[in-house]
ChimeraX commands (.cxc) that place a marker at each C-alpha (Angstrom):
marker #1 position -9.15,97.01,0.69 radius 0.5
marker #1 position -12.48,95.26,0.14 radius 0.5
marker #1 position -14.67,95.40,2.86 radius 0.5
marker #1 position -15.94,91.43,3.63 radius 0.5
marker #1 position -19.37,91.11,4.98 radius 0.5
marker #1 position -20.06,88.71,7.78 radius 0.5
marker #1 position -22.48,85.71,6.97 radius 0.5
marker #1 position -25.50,85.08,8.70 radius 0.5
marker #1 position -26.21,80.88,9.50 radius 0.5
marker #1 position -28.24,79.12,11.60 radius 0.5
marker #1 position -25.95,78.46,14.13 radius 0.5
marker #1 position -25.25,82.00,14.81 radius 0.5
marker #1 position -22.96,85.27,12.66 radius 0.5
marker #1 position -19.15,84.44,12.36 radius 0.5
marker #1 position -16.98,87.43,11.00 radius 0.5
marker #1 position -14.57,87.29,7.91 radius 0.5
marker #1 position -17.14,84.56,6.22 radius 0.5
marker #1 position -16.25,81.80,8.83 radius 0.5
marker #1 position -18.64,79.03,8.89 radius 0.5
marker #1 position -20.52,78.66,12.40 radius 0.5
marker #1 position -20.87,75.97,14.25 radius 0.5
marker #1 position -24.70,75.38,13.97 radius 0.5
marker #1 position -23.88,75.53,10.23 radius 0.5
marker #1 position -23.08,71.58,9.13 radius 0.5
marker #1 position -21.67,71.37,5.13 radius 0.5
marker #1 position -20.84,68.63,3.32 radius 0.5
marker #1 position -16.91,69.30,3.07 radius 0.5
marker #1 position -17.11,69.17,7.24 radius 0.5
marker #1 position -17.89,65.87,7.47 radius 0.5
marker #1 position -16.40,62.59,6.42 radius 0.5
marker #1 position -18.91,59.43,6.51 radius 0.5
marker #1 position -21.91,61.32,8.61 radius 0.5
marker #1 position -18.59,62.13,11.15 radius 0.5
marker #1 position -18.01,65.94,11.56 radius 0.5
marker #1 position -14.04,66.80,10.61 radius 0.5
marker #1 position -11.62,69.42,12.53 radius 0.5
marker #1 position -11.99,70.65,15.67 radius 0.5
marker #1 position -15.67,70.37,17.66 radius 0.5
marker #1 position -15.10,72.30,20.45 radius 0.5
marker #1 position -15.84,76.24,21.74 radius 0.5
marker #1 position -13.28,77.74,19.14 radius 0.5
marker #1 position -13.15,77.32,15.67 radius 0.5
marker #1 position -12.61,74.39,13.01 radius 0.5
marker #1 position -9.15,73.73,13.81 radius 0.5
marker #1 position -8.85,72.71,9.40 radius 0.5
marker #1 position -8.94,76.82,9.15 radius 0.5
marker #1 position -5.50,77.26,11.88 radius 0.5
marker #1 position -3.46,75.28,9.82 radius 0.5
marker #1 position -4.66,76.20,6.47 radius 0.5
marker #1 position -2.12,78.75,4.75 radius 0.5
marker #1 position -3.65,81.59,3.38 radius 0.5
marker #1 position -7.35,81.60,2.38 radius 0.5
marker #1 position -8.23,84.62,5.47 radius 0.5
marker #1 position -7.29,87.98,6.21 radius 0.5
marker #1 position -5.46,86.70,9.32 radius 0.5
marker #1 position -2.62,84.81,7.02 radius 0.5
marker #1 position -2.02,87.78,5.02 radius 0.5
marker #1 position -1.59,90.23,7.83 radius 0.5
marker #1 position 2.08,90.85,7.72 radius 0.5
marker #1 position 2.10,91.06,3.91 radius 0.5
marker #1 position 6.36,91.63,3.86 radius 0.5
marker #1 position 6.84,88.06,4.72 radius 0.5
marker #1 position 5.57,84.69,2.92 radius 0.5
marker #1 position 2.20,82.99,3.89 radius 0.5
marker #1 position 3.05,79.89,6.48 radius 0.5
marker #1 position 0.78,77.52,8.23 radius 0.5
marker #1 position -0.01,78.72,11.60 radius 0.5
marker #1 position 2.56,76.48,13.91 radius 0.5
marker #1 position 5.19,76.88,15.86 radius 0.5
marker #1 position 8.32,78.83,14.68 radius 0.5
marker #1 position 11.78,77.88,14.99 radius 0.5
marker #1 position 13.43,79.21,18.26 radius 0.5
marker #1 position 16.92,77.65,18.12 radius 0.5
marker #1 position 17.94,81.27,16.25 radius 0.5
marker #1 position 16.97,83.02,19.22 radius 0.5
marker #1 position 18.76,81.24,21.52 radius 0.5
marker #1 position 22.10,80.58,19.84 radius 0.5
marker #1 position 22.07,84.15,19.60 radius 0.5
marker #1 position 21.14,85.46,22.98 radius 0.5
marker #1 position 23.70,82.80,23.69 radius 0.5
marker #1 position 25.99,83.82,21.37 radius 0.5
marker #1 position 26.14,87.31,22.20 radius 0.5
marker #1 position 26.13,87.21,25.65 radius 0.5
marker #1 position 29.43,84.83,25.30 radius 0.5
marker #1 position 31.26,86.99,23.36 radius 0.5
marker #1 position 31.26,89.80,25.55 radius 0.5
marker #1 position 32.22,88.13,28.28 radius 0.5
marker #1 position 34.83,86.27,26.31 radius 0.5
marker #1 position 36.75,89.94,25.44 radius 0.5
marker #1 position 36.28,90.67,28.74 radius 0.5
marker #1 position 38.47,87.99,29.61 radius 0.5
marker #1 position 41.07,88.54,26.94 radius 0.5
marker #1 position 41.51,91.66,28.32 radius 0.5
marker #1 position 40.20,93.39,25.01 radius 0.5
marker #1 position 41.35,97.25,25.31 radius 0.5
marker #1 position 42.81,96.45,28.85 radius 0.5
marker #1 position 39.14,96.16,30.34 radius 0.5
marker #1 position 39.76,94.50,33.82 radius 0.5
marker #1 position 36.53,95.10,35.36 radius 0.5
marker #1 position 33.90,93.04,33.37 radius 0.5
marker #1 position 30.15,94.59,35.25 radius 0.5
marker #1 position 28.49,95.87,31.79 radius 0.5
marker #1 position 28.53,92.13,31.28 radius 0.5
marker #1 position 25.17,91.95,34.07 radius 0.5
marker #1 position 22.64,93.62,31.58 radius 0.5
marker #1 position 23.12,90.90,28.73 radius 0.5
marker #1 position 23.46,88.46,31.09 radius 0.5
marker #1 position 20.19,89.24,32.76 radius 0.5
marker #1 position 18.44,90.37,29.77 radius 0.5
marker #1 position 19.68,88.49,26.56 radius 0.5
marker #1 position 21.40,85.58,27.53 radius 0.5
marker #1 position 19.35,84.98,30.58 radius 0.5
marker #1 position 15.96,86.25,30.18 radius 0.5
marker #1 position 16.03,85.89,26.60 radius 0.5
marker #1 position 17.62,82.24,26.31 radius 0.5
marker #1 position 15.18,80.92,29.25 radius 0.5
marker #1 position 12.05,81.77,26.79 radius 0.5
marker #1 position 13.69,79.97,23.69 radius 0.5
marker #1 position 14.02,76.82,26.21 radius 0.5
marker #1 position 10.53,76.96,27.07 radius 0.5
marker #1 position 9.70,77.63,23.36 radius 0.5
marker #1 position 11.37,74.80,22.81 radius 0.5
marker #1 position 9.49,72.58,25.13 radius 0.5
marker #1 position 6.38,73.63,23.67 radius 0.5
marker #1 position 7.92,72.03,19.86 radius 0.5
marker #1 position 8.81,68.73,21.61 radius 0.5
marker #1 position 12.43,69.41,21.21 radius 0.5
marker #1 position 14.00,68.37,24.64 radius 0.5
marker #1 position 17.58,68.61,23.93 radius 0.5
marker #1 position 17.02,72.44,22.60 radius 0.5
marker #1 position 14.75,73.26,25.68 radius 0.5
marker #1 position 17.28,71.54,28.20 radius 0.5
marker #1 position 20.47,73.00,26.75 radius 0.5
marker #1 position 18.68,76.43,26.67 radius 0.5
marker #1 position 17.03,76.38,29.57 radius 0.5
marker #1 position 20.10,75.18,31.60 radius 0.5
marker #1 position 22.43,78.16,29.80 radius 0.5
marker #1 position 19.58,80.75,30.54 radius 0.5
marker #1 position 19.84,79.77,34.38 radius 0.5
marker #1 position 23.84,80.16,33.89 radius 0.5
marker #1 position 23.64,83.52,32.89 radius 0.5
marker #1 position 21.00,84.43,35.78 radius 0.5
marker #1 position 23.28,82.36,37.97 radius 0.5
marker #1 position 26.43,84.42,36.90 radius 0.5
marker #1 position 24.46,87.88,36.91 radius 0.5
marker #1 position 24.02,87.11,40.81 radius 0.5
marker #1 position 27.84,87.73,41.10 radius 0.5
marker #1 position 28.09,91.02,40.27 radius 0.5
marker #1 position 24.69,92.31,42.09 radius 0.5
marker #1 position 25.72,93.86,45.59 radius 0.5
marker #1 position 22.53,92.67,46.78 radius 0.5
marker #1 position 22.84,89.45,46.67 radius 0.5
marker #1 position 26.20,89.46,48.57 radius 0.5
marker #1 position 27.72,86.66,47.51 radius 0.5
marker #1 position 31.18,88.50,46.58 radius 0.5
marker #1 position 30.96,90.24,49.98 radius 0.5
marker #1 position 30.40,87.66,51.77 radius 0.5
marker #1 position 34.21,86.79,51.14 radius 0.5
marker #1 position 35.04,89.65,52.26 radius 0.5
marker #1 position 39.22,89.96,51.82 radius 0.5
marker #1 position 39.62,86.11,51.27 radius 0.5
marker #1 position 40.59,86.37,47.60 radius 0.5
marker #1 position 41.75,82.93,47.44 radius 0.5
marker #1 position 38.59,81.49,48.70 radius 0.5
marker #1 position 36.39,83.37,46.38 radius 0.5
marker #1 position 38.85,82.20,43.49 radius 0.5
marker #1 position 38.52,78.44,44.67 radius 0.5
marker #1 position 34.20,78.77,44.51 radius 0.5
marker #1 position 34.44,80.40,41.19 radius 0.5
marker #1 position 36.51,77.48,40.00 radius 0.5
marker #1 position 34.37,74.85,41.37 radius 0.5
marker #1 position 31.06,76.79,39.71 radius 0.5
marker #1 position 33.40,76.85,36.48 radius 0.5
marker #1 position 34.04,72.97,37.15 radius 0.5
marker #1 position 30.27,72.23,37.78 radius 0.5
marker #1 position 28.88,73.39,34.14 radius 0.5
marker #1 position 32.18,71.74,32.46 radius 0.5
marker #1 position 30.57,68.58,33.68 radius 0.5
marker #1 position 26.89,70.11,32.01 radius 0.5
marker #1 position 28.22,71.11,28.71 radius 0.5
marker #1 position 30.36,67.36,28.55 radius 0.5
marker #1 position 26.66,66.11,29.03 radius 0.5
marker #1 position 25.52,68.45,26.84 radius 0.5
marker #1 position 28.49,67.25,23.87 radius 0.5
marker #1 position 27.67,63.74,24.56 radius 0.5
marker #1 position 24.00,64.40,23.71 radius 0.5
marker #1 position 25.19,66.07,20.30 radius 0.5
marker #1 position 27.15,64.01,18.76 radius 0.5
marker #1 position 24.34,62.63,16.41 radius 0.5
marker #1 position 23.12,66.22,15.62 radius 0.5
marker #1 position 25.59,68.24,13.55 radius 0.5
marker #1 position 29.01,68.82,13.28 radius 0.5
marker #1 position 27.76,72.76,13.86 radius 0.5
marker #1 position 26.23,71.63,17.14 radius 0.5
marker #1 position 28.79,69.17,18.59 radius 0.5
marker #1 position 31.48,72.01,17.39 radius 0.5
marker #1 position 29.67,74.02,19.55 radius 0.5
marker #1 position 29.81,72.52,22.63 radius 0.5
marker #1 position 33.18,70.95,22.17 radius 0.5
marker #1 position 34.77,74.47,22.55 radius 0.5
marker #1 position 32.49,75.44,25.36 radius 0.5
marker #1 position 33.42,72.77,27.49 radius 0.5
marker #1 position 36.97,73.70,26.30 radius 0.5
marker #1 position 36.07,77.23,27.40 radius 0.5
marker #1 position 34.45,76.06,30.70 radius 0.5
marker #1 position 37.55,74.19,32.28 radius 0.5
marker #1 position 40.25,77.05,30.87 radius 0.5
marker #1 position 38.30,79.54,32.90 radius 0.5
marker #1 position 37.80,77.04,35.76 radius 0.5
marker #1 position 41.65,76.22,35.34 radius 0.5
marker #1 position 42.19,80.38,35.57 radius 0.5
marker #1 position 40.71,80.80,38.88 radius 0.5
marker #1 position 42.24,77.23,40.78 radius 0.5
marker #1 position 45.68,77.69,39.47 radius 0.5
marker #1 position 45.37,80.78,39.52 radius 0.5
marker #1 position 46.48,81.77,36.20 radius 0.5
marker #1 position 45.94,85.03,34.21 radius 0.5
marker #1 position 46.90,83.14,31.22 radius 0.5
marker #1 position 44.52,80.81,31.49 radius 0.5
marker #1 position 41.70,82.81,31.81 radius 0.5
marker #1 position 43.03,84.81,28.47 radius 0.5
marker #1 position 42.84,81.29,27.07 radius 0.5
marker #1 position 39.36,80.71,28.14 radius 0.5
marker #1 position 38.61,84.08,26.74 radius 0.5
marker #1 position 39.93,83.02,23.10 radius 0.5
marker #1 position 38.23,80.03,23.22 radius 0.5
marker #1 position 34.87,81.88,24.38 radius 0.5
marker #1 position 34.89,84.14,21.47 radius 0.5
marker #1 position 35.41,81.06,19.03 radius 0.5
marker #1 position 32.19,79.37,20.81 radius 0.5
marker #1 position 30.62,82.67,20.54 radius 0.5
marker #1 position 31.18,82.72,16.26 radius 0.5
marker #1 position 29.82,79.01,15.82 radius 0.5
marker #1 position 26.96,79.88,17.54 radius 0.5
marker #1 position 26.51,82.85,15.91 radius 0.5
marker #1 position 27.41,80.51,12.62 radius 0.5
marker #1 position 24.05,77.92,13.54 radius 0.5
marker #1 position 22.25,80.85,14.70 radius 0.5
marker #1 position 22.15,82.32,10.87 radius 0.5
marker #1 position 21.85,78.36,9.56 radius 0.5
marker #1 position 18.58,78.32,11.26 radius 0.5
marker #1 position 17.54,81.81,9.91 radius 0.5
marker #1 position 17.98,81.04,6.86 radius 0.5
marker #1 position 15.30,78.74,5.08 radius 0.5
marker #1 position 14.42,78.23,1.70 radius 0.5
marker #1 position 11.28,80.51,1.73 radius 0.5
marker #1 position 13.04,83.75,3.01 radius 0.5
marker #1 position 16.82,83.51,1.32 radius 0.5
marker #1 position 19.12,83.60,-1.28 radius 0.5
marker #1 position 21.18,80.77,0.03 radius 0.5
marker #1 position 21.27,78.05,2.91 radius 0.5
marker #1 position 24.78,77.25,5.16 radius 0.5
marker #1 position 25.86,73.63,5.93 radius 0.5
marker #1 position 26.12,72.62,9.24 radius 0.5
marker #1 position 27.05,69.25,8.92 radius 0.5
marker #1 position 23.98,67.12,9.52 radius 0.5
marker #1 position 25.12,64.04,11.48 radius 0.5
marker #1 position 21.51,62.67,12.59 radius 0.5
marker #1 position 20.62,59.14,11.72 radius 0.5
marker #1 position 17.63,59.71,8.90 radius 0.5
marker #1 position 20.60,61.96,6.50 radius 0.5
marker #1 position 22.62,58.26,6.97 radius 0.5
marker #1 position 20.27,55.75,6.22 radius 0.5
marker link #1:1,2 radius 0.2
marker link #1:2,3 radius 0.2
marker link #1:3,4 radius 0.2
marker link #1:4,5 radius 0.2
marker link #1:5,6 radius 0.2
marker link #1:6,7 radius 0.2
marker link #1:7,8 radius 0.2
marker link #1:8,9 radius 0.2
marker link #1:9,10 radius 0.2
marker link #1:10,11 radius 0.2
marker link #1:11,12 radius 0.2
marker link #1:12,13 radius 0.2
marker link #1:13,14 radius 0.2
marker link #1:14,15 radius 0.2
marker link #1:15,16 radius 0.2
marker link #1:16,17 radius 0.2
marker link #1:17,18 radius 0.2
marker link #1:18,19 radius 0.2
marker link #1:19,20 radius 0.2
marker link #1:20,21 radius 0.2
marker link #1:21,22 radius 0.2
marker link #1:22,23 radius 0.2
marker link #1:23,24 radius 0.2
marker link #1:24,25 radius 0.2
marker link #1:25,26 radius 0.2
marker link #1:26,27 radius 0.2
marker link #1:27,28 radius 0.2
marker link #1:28,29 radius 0.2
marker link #1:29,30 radius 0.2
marker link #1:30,31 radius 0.2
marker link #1:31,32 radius 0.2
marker link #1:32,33 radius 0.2
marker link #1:33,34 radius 0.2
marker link #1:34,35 radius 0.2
marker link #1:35,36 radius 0.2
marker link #1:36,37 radius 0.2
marker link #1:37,38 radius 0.2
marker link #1:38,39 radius 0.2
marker link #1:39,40 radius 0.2
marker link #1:40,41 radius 0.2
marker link #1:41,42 radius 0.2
marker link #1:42,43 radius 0.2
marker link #1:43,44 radius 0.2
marker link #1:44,45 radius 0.2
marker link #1:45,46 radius 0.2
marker link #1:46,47 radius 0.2
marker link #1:47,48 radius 0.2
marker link #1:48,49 radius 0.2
marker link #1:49,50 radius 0.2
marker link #1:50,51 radius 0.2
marker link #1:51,52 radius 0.2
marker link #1:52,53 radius 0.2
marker link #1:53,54 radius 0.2
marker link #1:54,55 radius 0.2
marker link #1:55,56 radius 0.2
marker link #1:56,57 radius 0.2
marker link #1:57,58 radius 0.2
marker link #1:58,59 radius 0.2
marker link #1:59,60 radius 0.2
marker link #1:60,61 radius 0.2
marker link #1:61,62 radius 0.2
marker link #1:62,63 radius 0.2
marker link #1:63,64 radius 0.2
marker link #1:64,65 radius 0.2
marker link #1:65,66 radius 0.2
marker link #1:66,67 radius 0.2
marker link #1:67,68 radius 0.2
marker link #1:68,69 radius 0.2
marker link #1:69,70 radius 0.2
marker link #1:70,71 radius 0.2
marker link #1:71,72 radius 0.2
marker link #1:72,73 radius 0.2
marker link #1:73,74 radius 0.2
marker link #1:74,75 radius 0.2
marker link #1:75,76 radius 0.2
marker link #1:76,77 radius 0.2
marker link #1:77,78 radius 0.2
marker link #1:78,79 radius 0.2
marker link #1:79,80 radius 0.2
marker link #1:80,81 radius 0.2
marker link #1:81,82 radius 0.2
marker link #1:82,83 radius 0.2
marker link #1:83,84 radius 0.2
marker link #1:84,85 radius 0.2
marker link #1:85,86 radius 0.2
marker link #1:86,87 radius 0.2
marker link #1:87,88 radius 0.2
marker link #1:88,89 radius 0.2
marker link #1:89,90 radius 0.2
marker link #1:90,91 radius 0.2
marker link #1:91,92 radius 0.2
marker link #1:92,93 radius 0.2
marker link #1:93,94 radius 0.2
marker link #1:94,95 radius 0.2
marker link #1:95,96 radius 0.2
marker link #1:96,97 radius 0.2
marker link #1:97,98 radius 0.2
marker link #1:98,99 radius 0.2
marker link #1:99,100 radius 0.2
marker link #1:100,101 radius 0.2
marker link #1:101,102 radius 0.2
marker link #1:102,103 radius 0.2
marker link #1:103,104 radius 0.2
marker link #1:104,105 radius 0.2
marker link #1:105,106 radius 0.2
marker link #1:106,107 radius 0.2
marker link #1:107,108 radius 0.2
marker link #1:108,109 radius 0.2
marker link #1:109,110 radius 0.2
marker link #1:110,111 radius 0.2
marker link #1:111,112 radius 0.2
marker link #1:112,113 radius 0.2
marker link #1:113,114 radius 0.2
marker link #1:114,115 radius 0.2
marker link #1:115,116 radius 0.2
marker link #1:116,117 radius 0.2
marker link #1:117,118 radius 0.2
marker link #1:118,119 radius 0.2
marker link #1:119,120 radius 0.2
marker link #1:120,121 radius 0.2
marker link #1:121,122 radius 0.2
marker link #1:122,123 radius 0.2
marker link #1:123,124 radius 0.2
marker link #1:124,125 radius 0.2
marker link #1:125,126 radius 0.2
marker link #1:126,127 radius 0.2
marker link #1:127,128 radius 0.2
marker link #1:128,129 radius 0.2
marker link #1:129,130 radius 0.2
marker link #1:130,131 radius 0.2
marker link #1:131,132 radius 0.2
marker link #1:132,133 radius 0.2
marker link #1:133,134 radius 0.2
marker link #1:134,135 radius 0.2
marker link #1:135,136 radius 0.2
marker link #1:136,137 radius 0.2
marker link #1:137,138 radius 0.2
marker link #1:138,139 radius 0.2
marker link #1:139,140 radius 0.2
marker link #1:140,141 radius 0.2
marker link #1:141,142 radius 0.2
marker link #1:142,143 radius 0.2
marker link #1:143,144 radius 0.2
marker link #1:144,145 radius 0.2
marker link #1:145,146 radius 0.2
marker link #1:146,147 radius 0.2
marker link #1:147,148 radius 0.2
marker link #1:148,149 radius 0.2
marker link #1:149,150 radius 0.2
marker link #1:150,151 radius 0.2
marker link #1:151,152 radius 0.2
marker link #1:152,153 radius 0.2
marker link #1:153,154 radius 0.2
marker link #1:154,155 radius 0.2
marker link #1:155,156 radius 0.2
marker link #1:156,157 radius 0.2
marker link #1:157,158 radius 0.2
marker link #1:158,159 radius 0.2
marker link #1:159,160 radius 0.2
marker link #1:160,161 radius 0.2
marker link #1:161,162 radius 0.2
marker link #1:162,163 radius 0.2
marker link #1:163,164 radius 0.2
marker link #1:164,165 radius 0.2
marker link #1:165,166 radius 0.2
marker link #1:166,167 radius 0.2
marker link #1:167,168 radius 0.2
marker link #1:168,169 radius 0.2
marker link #1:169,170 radius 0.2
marker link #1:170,171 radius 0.2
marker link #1:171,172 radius 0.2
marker link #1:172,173 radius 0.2
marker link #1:173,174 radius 0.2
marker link #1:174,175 radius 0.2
marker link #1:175,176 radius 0.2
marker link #1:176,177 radius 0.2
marker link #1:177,178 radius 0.2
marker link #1:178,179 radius 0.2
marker link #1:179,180 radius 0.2
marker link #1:180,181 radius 0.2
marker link #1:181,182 radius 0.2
marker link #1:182,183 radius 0.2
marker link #1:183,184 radius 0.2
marker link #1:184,185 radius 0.2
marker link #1:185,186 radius 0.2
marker link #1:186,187 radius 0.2
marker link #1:187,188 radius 0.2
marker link #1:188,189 radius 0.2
marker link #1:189,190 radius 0.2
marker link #1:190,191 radius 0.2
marker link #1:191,192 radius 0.2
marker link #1:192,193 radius 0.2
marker link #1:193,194 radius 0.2
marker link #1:194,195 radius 0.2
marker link #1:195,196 radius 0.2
marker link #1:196,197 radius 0.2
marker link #1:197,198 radius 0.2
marker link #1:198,199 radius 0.2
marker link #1:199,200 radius 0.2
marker link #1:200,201 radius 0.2
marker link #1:201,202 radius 0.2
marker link #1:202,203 radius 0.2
marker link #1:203,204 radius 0.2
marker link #1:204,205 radius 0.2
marker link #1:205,206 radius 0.2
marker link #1:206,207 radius 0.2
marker link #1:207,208 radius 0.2
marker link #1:208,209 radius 0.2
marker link #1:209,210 radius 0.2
marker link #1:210,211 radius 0.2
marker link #1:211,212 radius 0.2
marker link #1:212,213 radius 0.2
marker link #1:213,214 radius 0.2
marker link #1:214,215 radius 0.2
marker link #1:215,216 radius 0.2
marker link #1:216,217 radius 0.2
marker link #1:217,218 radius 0.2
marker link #1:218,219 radius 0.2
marker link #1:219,220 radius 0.2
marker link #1:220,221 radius 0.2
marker link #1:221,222 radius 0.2
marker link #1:222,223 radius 0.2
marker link #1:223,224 radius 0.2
marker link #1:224,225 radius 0.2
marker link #1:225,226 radius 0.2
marker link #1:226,227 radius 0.2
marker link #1:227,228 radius 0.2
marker link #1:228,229 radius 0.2
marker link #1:229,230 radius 0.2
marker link #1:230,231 radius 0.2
marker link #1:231,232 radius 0.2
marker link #1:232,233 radius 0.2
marker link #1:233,234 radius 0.2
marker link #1:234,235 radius 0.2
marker link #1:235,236 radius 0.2
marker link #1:236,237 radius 0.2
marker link #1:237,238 radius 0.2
marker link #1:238,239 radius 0.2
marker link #1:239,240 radius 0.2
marker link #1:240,241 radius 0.2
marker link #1:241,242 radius 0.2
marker link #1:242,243 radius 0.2
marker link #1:243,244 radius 0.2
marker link #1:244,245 radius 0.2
marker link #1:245,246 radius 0.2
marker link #1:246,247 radius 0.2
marker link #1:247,248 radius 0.2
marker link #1:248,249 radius 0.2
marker link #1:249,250 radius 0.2
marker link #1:250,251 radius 0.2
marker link #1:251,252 radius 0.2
marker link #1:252,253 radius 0.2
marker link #1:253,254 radius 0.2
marker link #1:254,255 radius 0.2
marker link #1:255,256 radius 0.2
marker link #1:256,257 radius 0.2
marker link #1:257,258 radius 0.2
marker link #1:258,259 radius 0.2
marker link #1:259,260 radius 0.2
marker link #1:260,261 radius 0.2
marker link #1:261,262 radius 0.2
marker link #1:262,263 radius 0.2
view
């Protein structure tokens, strides 16, 4: 690897060949008026230029991008994803499993933790459907962790009223029905991927709610069923995002339904 030198200017020594600030040249300035950034840091025309520095070409595996912003949809589909589909066998009663704790790590770590940082990713792109939806399912998940931490006694605190505990659950159930509705509303001009999504969730919300006011066993199993279908579509829009025409082989529909693809 060749070794670069650093270059000496008036305004001061810049490594990697940057130009300093003291240093005015005539590609910096359009009509006597200095271009890019002016400030402390440096000309903000080099972080968004692809390529062109060592920095660009540090990860030499993948292509050169501009410096902006990735995608985080993918990572929250699939914390999402993930996180539903255990649950979701859980509730089927996959291999007879009736008591459904190892659910609390993924839902304080991935689908939690995990999905709250893709929300506030989100926010920081502008996107304020992706950082509400994510946001709102990452406090779910820490909401629904709280269950199953003796700690935070909110089972206990029941004590032997089984009936009671069954009615709360169902109202919690109820309450993000109503969100995800929102939620499907809000989707409709997306994709058919999207809307899918959280048509089957909401689905999946008021089986499970139905499960604990009934109560029904059945119901539940059918929340379960429907959970693990939610689970594969987002899974499904997780890998649509993933996949881009720089880094793959091939792209997956997902039925764009947004006004500009109409027009």
């Amino acid at each position: 690897m060749s070794h670069i030198e650093p270059k000496h200017h008036n305004g001061g020594v810049l490594n990697n060949g940057a130009v300093a600030h003291g240093e005015n040249t005539n590609e910096d300035y359009n009509n006597g008026i200095p271009s890019g950034y002016q400030g402390s840091g440096g000309m903000m025309s080099r972080f968004i230029t692809p390529g062109g520095n060592p920095i660009d070409s540090s990860q030499p595996a993948f292509p050169v991008f501009h410096r902006k912003f990735a995608n985080p949809a993918p990572l929250g589909l699939m914390a999402f994803g993930a996180t539903t589909f255990i649950l979701s066998l859980f509730n089927v009663r996959a291999r007879g499993i009736t008591t459904p704790n190892v659910i609390l790590g993924m839902a304080l770590g991935y689908g939690g933790l995990v999905q709250l940082i893709a929300g506030i990713e989100e926010w920081a792109c502008g996107n304020t459907f992706g950082a509400t939806a994510f946001s709102s399912y990452g406090g779910f998940w820490l909401s629904f962790a709280t269950l199953y931490i003796p700690q935070f006694g909110v089972v206990d605190s029941y004590g032997n009223n089984g009936a009671e505990l069954d009615s709360a659950l169902g109202i919690y159930l109820a309450a993000w029905g109503i969100v995800t509705f929102i939620f499907l509303l809000a989707s409709l001009r997306s994709s058919i991927a999207l809307a899918s999504l959280f048509f089957f969730l909401d689905v999946t919300f008021w089986l499970l709610c139905a499960g604990f006011l009934a109560p029904s066993v059945n119901a539940t199993k059918a929340g379960g069923a429907m959970g693990i279908l939610t689970a594969a579509i987002a899974g499904y829009t997780a890998l649509a995002g993933l996949l881009t025409k720089d880094t793959s082989y091939f792209l997956i529909p997902v039925g764009d339904l947004s006004r500009k693809k109409h027009q």
